[in-house]
Structures are given as structure tokens and as C-alpha cells.
DSSP file (Angstrom, degrees, kcal/mol; ACC not computed):
  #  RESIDUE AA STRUCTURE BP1 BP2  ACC     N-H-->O    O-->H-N    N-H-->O    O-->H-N    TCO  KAPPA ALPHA  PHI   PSI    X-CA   Y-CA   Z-CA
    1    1 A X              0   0    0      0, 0.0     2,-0.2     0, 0.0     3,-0.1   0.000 360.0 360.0 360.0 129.2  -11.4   30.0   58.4
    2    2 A X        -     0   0    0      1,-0.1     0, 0.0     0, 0.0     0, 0.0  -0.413 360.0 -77.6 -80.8 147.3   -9.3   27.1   59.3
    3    3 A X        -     0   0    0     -2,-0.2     2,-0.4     1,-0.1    -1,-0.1  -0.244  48.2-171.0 -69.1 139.9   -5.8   27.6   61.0
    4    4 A X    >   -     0   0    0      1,-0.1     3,-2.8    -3,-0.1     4,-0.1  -0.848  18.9-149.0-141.8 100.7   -2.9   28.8   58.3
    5    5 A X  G >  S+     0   0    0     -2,-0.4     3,-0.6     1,-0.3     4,-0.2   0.631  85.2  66.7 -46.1 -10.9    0.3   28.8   59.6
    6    6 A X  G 3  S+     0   0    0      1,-0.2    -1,-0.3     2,-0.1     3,-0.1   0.491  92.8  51.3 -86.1  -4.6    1.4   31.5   57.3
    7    7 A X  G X   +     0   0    0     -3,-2.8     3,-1.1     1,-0.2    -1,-0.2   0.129  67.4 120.9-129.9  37.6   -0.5   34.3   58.3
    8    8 A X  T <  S+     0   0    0     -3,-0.6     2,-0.5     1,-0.3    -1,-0.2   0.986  86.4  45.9 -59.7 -67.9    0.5   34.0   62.1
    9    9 A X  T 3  S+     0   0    0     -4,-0.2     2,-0.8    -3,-0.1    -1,-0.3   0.085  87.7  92.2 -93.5  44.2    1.8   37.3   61.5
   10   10 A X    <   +     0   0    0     -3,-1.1     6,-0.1    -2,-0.5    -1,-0.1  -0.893  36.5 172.6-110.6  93.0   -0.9   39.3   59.6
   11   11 A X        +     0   0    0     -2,-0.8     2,-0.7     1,-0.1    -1,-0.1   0.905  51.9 102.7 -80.6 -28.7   -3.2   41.2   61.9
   12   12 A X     >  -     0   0    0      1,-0.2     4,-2.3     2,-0.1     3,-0.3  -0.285  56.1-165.3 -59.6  94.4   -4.9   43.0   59.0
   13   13 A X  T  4 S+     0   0    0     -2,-0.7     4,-0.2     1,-0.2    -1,-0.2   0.686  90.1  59.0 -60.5  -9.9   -8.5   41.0   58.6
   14   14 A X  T  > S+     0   0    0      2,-0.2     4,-1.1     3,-0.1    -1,-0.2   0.692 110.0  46.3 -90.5 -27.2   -9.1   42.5   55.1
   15   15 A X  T  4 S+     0   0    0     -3,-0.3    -2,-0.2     1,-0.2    -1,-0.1   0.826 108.6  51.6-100.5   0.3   -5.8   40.9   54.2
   16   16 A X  T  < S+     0   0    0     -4,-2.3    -1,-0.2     2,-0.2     5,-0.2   0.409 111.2  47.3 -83.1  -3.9   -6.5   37.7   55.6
   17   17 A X  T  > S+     0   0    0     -4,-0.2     4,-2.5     1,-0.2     5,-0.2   0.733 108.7  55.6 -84.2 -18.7   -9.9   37.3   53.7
   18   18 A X  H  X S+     0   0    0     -4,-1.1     4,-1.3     1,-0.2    -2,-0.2   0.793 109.6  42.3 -97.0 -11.6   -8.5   38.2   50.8
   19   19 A X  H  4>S+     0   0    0     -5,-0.2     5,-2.8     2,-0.1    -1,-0.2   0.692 112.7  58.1 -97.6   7.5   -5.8   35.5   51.0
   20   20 A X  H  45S+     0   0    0      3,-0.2     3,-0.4     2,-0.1    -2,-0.2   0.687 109.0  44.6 -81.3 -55.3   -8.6   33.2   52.1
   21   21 A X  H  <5S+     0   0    0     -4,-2.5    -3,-0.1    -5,-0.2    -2,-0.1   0.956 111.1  53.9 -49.4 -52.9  -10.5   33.9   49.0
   22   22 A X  T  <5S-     0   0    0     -4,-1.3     3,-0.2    -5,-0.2    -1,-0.2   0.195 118.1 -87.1 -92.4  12.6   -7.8   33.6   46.8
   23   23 A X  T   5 -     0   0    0     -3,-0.4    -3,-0.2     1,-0.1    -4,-0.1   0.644  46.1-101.4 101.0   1.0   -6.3   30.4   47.4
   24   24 A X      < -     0   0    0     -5,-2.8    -1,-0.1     1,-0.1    -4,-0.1   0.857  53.2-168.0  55.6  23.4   -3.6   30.5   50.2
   25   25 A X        +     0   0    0     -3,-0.2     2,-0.1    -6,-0.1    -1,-0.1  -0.072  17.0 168.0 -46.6 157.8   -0.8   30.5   47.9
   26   26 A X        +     0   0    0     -3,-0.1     2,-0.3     0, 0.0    -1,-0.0  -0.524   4.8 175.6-171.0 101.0    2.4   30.0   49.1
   27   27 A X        -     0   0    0      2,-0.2     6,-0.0    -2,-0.1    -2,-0.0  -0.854  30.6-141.3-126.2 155.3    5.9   29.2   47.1
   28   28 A X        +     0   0    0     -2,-0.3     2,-0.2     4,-0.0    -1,-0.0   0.373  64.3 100.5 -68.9 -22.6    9.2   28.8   47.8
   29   29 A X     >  -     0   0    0      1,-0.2     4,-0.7     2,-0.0    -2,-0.2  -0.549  58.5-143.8 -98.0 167.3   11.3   30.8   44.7
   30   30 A X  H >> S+     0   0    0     55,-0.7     4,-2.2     2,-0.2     3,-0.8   0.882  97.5  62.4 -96.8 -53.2   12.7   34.1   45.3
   31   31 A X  H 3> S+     0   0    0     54,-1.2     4,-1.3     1,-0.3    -1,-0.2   0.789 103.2  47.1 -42.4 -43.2   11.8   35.1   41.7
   32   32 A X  H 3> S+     0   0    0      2,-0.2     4,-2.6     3,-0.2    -1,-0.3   0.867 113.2  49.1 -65.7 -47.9    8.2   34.6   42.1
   33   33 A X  H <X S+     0   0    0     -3,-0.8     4,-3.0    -4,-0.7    -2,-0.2   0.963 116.3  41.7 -71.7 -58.7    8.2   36.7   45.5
   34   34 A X  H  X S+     0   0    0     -4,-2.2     4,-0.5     2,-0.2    -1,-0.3   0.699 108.9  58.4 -82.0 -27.4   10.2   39.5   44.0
   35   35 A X  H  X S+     0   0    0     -4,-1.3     4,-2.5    -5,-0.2    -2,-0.2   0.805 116.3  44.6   3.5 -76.1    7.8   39.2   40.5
   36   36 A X  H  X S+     0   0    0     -4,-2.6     4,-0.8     2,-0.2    -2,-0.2   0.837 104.2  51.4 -23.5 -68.3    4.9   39.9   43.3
   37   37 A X  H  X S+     0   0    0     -4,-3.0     4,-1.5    -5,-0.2    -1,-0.2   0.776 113.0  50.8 -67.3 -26.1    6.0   42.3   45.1
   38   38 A X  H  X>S+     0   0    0     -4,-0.5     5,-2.6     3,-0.2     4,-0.8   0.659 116.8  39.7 -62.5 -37.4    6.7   44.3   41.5
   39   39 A X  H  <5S+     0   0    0     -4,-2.5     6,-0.6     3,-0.2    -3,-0.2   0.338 120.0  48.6 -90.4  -5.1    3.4   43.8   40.2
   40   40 A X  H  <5S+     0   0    0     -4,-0.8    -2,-0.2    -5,-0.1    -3,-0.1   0.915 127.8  16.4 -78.6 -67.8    1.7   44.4   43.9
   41   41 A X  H  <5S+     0   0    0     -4,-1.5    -3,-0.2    -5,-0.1    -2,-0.1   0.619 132.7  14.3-113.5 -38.8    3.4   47.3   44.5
   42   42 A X  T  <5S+     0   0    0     -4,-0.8     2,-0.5     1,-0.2    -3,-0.2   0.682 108.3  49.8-127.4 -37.1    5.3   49.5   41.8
   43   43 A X  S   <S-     0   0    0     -5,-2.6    -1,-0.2     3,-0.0     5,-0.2  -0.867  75.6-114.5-131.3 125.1    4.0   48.2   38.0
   44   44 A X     >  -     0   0    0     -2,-0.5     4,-0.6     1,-0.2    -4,-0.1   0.277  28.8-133.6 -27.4 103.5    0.7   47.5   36.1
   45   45 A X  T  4 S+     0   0    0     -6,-0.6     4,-0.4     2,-0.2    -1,-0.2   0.532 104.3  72.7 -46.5   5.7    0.7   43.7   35.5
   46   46 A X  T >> S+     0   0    0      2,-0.1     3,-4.4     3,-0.1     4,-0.6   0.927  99.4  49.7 -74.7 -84.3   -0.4   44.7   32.1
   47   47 A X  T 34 S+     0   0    0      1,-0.3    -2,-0.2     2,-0.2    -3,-0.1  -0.141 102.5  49.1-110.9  49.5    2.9   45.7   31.8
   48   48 A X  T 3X S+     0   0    0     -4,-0.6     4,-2.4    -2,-0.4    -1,-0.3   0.356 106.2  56.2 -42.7 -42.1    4.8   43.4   32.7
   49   49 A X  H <> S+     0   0    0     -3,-4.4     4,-1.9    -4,-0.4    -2,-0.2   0.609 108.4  52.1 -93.9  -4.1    3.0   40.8   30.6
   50   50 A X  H  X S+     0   0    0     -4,-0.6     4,-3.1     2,-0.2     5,-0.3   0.901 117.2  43.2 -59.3 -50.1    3.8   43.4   27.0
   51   51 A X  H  > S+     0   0    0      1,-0.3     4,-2.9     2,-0.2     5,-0.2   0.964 117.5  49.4 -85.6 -49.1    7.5   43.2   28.4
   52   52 A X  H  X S+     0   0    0     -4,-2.4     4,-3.2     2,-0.2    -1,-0.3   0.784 117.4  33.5  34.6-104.1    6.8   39.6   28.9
   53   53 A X  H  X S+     0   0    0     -4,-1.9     4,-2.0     2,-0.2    -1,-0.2   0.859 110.2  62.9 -53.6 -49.1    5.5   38.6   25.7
   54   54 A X  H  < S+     0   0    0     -4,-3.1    -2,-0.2     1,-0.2    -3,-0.2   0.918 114.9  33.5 -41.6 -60.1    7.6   41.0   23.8
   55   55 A X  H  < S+     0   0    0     -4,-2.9     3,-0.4    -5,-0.3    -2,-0.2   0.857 126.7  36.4 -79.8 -34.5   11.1   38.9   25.2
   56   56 A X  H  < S+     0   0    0     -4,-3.2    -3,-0.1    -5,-0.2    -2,-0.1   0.825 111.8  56.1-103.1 -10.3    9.8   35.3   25.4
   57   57 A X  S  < S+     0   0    0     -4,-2.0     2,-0.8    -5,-0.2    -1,-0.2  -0.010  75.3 125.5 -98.8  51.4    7.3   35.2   22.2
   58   58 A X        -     0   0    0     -3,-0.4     4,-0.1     1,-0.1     5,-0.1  -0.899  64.9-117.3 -79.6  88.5   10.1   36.2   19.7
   59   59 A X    >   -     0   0    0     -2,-0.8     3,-0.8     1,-0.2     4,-0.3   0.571  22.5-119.0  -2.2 158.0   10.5   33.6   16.6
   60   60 A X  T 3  S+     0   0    0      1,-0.2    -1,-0.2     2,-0.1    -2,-0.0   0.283 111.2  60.5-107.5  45.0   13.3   32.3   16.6
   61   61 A X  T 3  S+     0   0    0      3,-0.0     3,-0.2     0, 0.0    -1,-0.2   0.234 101.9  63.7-130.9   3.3   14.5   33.6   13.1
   62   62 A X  S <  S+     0   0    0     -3,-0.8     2,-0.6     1,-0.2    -2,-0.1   0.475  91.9  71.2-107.2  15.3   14.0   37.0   14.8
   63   63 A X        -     0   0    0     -4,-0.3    -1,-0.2     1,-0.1     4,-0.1  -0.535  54.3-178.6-135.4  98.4   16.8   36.4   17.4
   64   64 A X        -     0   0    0     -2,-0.6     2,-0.3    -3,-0.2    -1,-0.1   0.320  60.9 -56.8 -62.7   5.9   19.8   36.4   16.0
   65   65 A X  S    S+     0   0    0      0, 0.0    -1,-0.1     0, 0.0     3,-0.0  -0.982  94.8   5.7 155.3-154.0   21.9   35.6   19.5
   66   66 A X  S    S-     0   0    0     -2,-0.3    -2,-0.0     2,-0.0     0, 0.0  -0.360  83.2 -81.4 -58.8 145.0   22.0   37.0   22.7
   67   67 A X        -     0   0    0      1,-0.1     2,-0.2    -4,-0.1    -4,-0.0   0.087  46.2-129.9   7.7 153.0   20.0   40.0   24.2
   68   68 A X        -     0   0    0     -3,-0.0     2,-0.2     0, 0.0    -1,-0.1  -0.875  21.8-165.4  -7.5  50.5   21.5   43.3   23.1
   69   69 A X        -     0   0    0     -2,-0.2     6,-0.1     1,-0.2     3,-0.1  -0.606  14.1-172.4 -82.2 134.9   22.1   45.7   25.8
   70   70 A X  S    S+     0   0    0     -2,-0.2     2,-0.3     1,-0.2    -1,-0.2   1.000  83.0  46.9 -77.0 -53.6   22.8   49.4   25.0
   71   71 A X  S    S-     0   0    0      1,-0.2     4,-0.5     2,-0.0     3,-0.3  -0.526  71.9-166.3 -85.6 129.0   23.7   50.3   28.5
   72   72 A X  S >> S+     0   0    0     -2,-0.3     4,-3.0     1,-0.3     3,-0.9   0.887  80.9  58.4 -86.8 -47.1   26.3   47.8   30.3
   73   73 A X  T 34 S+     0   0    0      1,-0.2    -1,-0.3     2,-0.2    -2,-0.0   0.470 109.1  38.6 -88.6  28.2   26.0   48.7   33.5
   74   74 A X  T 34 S+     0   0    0     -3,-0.3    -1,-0.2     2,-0.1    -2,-0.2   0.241 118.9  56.4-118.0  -0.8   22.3   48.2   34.2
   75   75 A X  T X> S+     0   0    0     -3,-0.9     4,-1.4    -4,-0.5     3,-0.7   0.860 108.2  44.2 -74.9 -36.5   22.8   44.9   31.8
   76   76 A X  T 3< S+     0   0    0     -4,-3.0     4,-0.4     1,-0.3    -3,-0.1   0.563 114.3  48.3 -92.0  16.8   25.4   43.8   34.1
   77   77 A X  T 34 S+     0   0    0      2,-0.1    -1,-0.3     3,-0.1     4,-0.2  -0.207 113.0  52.8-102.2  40.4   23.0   44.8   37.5
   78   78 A X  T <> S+     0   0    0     -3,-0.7     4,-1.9     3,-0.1    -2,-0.2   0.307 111.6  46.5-132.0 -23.3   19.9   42.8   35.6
   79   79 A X  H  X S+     0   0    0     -4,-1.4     4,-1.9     2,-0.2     5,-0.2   0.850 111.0  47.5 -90.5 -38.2   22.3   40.0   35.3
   80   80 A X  H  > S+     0   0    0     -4,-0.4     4,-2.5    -5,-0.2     3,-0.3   0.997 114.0  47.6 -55.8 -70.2   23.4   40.1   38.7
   81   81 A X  H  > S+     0   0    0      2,-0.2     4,-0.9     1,-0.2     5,-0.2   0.840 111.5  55.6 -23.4 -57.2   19.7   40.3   40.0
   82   82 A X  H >X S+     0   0    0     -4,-1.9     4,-1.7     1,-0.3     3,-1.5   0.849 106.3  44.4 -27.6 -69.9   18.9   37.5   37.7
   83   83 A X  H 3X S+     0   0    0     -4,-1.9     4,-1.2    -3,-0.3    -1,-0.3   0.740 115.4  56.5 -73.0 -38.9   21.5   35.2   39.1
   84   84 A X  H 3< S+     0   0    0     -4,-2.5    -1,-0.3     2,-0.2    -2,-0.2   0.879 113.4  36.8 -10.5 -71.7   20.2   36.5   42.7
   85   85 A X  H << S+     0   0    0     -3,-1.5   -54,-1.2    -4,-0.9   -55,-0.7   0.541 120.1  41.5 -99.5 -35.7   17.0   35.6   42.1
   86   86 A X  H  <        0   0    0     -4,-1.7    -1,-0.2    -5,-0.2    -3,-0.2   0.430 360.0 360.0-111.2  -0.3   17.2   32.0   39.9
   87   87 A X     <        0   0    0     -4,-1.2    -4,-0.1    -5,-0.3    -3,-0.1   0.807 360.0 360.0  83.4 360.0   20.3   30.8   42.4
């Protein structure tokens, strides 16, 4: 393995092969990181890519304006995250 400044602090050798393996990604956006850590760690990347598909492959004669939220305050902490997250 060839020297990777990123994994200076990763002692775990099963989780340095496996980022050895996999290509040594490495990005900058906070959305991606937090996107990662969601599909690592708490929900199926299946579904994620239903909720996914479901919001960005709409037609556009089936979206008659903005998003809908029933509940307002978890619209306006998903909009807050958002704006977190995309700066």
C-alpha cells in the first residue's frame, strides 16, 4: 500500500484494506459526508434511492409547485439542514 495521507488516523487494518480496495475516495462537500454516514450507519441504501427516485424522477406535469409539507416544523428543520449542508 502506498502512503495516503488520509488514513493517518485509522488504526483498524480491515478498514484500511477496505478503503484500499475501494478506491481512496475522498471529497470535500458536507452533503456527501453526511449522505455516507446515513447510508453507512442508520438506513438501507435501497432506501434511500426509493426516497431518491420517488422526489427527483417526478414529471414535471406531476409537480404542480413546491414540496408539500404536512408537518412545518420538521419542514422547517429539513430546510435548515439543507441549507447546512449545500452552504
Amino acid at each position: 500500500m502506498s502512503h495516503d495521507p488520509y488514513t493517518e488516523e485509522i488504526t483498524n487494518e480491515a478498514n484500511l484494506r477496505m478503503r484500499e480496495a475501494s478506491g481512496r475516495v475522498n471529497d470535500n462537500r458536507p452533503l456527501v459526508a453526511f449522505l455516507y454516514e446515513l447510508a453507512r450507519d442508520e438506513i438501507q441504501i435501497g432506501d434511500i434511492e426509493d426516497k431518491l427516485d420517488r422526489i427527483t424522477n417526478l414529471p414535471p406535469e406531476k409537480v404542480p409547485g413546491p414540496f408539500m409539507f404536512t408537518n412545518g416544523w420538521l419542514a422547517r428543520w429539513a430546510q435548515d439542514a439543507a441549507d447546512r449542508l449545500t452552504g
